[in-house]
C-alpha positions in Angstrom: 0.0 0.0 0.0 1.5 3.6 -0.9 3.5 5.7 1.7 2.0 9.3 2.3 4.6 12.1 1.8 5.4 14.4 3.9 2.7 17.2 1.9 0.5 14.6 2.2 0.4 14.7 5.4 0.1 18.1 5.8 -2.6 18.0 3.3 -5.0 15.5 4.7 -4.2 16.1 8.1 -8.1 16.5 8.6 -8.7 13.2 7.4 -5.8 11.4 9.6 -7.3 13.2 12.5 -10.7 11.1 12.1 -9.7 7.6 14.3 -11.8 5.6 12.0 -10.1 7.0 9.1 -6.7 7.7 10.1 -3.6 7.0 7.9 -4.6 3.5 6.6 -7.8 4.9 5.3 -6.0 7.9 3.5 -3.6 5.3 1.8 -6.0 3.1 0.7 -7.5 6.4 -1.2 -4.1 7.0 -2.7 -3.6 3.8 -3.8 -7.6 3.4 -5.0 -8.9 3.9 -9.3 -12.3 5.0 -9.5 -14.0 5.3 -13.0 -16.3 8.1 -13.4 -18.9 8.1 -16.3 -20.0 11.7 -17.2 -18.1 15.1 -16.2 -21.6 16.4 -15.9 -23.7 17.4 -12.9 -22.6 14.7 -11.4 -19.5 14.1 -12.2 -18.2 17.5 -11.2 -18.4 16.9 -7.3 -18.1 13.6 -7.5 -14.5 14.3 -9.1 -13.3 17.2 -7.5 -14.4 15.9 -4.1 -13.0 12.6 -4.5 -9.8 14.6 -6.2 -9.4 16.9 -3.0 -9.6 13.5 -0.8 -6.6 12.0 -2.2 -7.7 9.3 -4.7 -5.0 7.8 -6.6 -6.0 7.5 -9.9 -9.5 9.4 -11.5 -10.5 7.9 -15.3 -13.5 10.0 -16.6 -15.6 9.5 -19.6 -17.7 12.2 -21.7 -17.6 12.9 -25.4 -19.4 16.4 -25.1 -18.5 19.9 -25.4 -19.2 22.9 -22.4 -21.5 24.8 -23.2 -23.0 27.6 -21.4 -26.5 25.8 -19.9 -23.9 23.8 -18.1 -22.7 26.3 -15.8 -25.7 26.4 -13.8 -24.6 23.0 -12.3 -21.4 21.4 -13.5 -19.0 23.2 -11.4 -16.0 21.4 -12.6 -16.0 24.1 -15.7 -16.4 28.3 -15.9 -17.2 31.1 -18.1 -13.8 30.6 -19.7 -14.5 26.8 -20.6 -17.5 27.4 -22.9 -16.5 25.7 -26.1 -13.9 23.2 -24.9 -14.0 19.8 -24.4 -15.4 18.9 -21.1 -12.4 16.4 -20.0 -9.9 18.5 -21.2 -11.4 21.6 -18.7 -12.1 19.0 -15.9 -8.3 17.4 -15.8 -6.8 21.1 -15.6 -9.3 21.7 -12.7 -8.9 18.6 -11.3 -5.1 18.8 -11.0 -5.2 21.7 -9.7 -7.0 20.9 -6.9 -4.6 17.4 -6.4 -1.3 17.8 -8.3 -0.3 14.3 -8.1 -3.8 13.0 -9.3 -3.4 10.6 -12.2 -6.1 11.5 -14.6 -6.9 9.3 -17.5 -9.9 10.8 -19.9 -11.9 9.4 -22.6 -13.3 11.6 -25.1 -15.3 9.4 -26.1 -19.1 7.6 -25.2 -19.2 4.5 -23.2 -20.6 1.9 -25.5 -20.7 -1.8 -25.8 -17.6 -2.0 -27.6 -15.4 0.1 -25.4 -16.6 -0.4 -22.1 -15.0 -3.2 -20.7 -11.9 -1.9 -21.7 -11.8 1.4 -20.3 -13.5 0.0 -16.7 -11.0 -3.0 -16.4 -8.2 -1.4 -14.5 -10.3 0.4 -12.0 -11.4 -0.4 -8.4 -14.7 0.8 -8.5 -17.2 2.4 -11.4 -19.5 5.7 -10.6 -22.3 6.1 -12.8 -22.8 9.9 -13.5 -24.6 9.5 -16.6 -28.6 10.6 -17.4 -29.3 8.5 -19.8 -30.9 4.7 -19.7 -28.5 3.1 -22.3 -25.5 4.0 -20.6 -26.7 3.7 -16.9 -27.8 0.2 -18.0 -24.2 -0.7 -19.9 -21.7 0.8 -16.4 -24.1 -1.7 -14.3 -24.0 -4.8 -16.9 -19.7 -4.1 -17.0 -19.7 -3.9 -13.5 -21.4 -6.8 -12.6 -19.2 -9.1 -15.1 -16.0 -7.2 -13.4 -17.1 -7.9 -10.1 -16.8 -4.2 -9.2 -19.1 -2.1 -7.2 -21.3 0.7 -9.1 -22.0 3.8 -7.0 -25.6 5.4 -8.7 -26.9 8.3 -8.5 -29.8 10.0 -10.8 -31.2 13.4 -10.5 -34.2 15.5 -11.8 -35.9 18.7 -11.0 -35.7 18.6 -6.9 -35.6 14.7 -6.5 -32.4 12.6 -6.2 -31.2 9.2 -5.4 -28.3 7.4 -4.5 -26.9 3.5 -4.1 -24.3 1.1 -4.6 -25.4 -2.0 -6.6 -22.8 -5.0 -5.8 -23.7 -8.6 -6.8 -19.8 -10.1 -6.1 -20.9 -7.9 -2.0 -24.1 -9.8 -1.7 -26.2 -6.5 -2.8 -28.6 -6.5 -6.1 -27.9 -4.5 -9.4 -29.5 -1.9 -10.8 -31.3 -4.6 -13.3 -32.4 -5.8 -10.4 -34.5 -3.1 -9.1 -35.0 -1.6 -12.9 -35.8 -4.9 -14.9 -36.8 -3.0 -18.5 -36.1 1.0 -18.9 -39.7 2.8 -19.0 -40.9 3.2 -21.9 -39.3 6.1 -24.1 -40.6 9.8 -23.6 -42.3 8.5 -20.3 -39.2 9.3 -18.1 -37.5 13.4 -19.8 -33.8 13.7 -19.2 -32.6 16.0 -17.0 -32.2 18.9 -20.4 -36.0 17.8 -20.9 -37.2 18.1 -17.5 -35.2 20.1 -15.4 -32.9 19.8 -12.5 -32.4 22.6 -9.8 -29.0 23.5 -10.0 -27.8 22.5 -6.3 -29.3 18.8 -6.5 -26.4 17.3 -8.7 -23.7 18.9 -5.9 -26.0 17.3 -3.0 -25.9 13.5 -5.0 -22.9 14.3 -6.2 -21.4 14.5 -2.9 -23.3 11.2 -1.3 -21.3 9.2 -4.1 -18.3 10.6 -3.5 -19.1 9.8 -0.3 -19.9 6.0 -1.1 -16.8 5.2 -2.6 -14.7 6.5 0.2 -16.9 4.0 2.2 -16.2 1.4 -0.6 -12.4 2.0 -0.4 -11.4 2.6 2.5 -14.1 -0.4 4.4 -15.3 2.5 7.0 -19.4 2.8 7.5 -21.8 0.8 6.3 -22.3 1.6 2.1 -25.6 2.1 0.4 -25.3 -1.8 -0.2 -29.0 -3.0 -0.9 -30.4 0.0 -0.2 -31.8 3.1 -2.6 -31.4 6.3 -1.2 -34.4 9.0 -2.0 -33.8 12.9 -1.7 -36.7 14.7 -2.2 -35.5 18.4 -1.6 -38.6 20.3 -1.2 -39.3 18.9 1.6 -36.0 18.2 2.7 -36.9 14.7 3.5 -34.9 11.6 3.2 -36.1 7.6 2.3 -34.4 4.8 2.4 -35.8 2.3 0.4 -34.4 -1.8 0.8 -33.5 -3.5 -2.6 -33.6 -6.9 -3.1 -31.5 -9.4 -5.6 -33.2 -10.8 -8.4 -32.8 -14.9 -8.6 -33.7 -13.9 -12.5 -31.9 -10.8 -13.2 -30.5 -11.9 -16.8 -27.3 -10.0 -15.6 -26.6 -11.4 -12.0 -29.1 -13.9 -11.2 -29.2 -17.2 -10.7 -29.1 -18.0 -15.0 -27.8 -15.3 -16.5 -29.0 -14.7 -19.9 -27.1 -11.7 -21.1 -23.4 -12.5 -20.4 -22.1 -9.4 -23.1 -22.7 -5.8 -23.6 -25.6 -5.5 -26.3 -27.5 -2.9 -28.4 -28.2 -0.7 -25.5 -29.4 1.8 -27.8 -31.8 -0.3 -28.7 -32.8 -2.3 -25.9 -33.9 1.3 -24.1 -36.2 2.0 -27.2 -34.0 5.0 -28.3 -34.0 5.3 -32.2 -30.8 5.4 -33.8 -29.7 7.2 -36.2 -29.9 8.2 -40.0 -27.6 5.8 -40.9 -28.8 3.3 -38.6 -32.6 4.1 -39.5 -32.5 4.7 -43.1 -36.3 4.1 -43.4 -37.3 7.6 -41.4 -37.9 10.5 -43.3 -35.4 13.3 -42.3 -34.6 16.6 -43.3 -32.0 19.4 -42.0 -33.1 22.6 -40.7 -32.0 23.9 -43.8 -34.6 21.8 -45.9 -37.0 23.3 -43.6 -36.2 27.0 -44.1 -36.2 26.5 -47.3 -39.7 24.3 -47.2 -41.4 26.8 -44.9 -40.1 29.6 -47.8 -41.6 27.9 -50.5 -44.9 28.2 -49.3 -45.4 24.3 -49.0 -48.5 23.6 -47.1 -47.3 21.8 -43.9 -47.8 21.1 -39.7 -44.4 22.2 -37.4 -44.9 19.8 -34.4 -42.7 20.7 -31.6 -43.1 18.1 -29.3 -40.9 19.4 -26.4 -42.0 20.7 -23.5 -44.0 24.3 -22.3 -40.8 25.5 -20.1 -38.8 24.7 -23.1 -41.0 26.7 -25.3 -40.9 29.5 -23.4 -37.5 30.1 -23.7 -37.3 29.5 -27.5 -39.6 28.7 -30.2 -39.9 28.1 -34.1 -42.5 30.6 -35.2 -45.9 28.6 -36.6 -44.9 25.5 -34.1 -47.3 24.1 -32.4 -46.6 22.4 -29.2 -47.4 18.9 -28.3 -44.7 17.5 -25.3 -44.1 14.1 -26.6 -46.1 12.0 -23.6 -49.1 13.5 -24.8 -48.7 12.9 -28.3 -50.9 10.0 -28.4 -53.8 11.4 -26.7 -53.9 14.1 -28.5 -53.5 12.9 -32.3 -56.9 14.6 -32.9 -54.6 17.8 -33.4 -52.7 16.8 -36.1 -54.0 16.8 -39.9 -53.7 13.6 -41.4 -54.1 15.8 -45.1 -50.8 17.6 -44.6 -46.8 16.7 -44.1 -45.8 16.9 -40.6 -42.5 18.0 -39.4 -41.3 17.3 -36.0 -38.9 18.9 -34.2 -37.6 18.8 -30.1 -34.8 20.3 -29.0 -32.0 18.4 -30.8 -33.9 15.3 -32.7 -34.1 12.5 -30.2 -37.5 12.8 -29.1 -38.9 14.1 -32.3 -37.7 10.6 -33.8 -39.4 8.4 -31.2 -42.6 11.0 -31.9 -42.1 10.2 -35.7 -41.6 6.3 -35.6 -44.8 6.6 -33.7 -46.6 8.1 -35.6 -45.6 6.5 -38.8 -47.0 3.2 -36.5 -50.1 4.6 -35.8 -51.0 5.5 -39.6 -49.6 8.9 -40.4 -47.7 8.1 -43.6 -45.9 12.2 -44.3 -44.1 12.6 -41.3 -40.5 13.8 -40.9 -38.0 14.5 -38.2 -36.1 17.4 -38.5 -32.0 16.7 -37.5 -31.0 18.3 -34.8 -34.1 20.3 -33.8 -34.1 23.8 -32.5 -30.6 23.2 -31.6 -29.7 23.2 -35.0 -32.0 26.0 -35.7 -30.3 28.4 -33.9 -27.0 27.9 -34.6 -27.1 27.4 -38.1 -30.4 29.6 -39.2 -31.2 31.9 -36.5 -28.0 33.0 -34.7 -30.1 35.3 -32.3 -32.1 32.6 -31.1 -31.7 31.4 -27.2 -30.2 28.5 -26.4 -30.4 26.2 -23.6 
């Protein structure tokens, strides 16, 4: 196990001080790898805390880009990051807060065909993410790794946290989510919300886990689901059970491998994958709506969404109602659907298209697109 230095001492002399912590517990930090999946809302405390505590070695995974809706939660990045790649901001942040931190990043998503790479030389995998494909892959890879997965999921005021562990006698998160709910029923946190605080306070708890995890003081979220409801300021701890039939850790296992997550979590792929669903760029629509061709703009995200920026003629239908509300939409004319950068407006167009409407296209990239690329003045979010 690794010495602490003489600055380390110094430097976690708060931590030494704690009895059930002490020294052995700070060098089991230093010599601990954690992988952290998302440099988001999440992934900002959970890094910098875990950074400032001493962990040895920090691997982080996110493709994406800051951009300026970030800042009201993702504290890891500022003002002067807008534009750059997320992982390159967080490893100059995060050594600065611990110099001696070894920082691996990957640029790149967690899928199927990288993930057990990238997670087979750490201790322990966080899962920062807010989206059902990816959530679902950390758990399946940890499971076959035999490594613990700290969770944590937020939205608008409510939060939860746990530590899913098959190889500690504690469930996965299969086990307590069996199928992922059907698409559009459950809005990310861009589609719903999140107050800006939440992330830091969830965050914090799985930071907090994985100290537990590593160093073997406390007793960890193990079988247990953690509820936050902030409005209330009330807490619920909720007991999880292992699943006997859990395709991933039961008794029979039936999924052994990663496998179209994308698809398993009923998100449409895309225009390369889906060749068969009408599409056009926002340019094809500029010019459509130019030309004076008689058509229906469907914007199918939500009314807070709408009120910060909107395609002029659109009319609004949030994508759980679309089915009871197909009465709206003129089966005589082409419909053109658009969210706020193409992912629900797909699922609303393969619906549709299901349900009988035979001219209906999704427009790439969605208002998004529309901004940047057609009207510059528009807000973003």
């Amino acid at each position: 196990m690794s010495d602490l230095t003489s600055d380390e001492l110094r430097r976690y002399a708060r931590h030494l001080a704690i009895p059930e912590f002490g020294i052995d517990g700070q060098r089991r930090l230093k010599a601990a790898r954690v992988l952290c999946i998302g440099a988001g809302g999440l992934g900002s405390p959970i890094t910098m805390y875990l950074a400032a505590a001493g962990i040895g070695g920090l691997g982080l995974v996110d493709p994406d880009v800051v951009e300026v809706s970030n800042l009201q939660r993702q504290i890891l990045f500022g003002q002067k990051d807008i534009g750059r790649k997320k992982l390159d901001a967080a490893r100059e942040r995060l050594l600065d807060i611990h110099p001696q931190l070894d920082v691996q990043v990957y640029p790149e998503r967690f899928t199927a065909g990288n993930a057990m790479g990238i997670a087979a030389d750490y201790d322990l995998i966080i899962d920062g993410t807010d989206n059902f494909p990816t959530r679902y892959l950390s758990n399946d890879v940890a499971v076959w790794l035999k490594k613990p997965n700290v969770y944590g999921s937020i939205l608008r005021f409510d939060g939860q946290v746990g530590v899913f562990a098959p190889h500690l006698g504690a469930p996965c998160y299969r086990c307590m989510c069996p199928q992922p709910p059907p698409p559009g029923l459950v809005p990310s946190c861009a589609e719903g919300g999140v107050l800006g605080v939440l992330p830091g306070l969830i965050g914090s708890m799985q930071a907090l886990e994985a100290i537990k995890l590593i160093t073997g003081i406390g007793q960890p979220l193990l079988g247990k689901l953690l509820h936050l409801d902030t409005l209330s300021m009330r807490f619920r701890t909720l007991t999880l059970r292992r699943d006997p039939d859990c395709p991933v850790c039961g008794d029979k296992p039936t999924i052994t491998q990663p496998i179209d997550y994308e698809g398993f979590c009923g998100i449409p792929q895309s225009r390369a994958a889906a060749p068969n669903m009408p599409t056009m760029t926002v340019h094809e629509l500029k010019d459509l709506r130019h030309s004076g061709d008689d058509h229906f703009l469907l914007d199918v995200r939500e009314p807070h969404e709408q009120a910060i920026c909107r395609i002029e003629g659109a009319t609004l239908i949030p994508l759980g109602e679309l089915e009871n509300r197909l009465g709206e939409l003129p089966r005589h004319k082409r419909i053109l659907v658009h969210c706020k950068s193409g992912g629900r407006s797909a699922r609303a167009v393969s619906r549709l298209r299901e349900l009988g409407f035979s001219d209906v296209w999704n427009v790439s990239g969605g208002i998004i697109a529309w901004a940047r690329e057609i009207d510059p003045k528009m807000s973003e979010y």
